[in-house]
Every structure is written in structure tokens, then in C-alpha cells.
C-alpha positions in Angstrom: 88.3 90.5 100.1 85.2 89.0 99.6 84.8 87.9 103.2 85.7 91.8 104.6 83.1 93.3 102.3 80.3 90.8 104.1 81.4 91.2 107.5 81.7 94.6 107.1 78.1 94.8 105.9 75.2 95.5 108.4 72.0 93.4 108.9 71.7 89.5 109.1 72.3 87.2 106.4 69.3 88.6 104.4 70.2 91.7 104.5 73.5 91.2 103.6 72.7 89.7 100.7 70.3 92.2 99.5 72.9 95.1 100.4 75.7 92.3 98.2 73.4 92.7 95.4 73.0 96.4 95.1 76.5 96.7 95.1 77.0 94.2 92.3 74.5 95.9 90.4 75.8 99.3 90.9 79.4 98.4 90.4 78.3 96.8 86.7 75.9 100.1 86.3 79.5 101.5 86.2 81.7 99.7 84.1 79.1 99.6 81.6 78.1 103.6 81.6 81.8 104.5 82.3 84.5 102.6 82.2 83.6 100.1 79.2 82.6 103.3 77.2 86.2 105.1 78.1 88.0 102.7 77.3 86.7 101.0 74.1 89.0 103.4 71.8 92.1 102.8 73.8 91.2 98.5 73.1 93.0 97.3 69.2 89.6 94.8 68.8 88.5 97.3 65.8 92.1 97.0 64.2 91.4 94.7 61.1 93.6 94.2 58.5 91.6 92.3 56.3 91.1 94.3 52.6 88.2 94.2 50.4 90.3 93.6 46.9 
């Protein structure tokens, strides 16, 4: 997968890279503004069962 997204990509290998790491940085821009936040109720981490008696 990784290979099709950098030959896919136009410019030389500098280029490429930079392009690489806008799209890194944009895809984690995401998770964390959308996805993360969307799914954080649907997760059971905040389930405790641990009383205060």
C-alpha cells in the first residue's frame, strides 16, 4: 500500500517526501478532530466498577 501511495506521488524523492508528510499530518489532524472525538463514547475505557465504600 505503502509503495502505491509513493509512486503514485509526483515530484522526486524530496518532494515525495514532503507531499508523504502532509498527508501524515493531515490524516492525524483527522482522527484526532473527528474520529477519536466520535468515537470516545462508543469505547467501555470509562466503565469502572470500582466503589468509593
Amino acid at each position: 500500500m505503502y509503495s502505491w501511495i509513493w509512486r503514485h506521488l509526483p515530484g522526486n524523492g524530496w518532494v515525495r517526501a514532503l507531499l508523504s508528510l502532509v498527508l501524515i499530518t493531515a490524516v492525524v489532524y483527522v482522527l484526532f478532530q473527528y474520529v477519536f472525538p466520535w468515537a470516545e463514547p462508543l469505547l467501555p475505557f470509562n466503565d469502572v466498577t470500582v466503589d468509593n465504600q
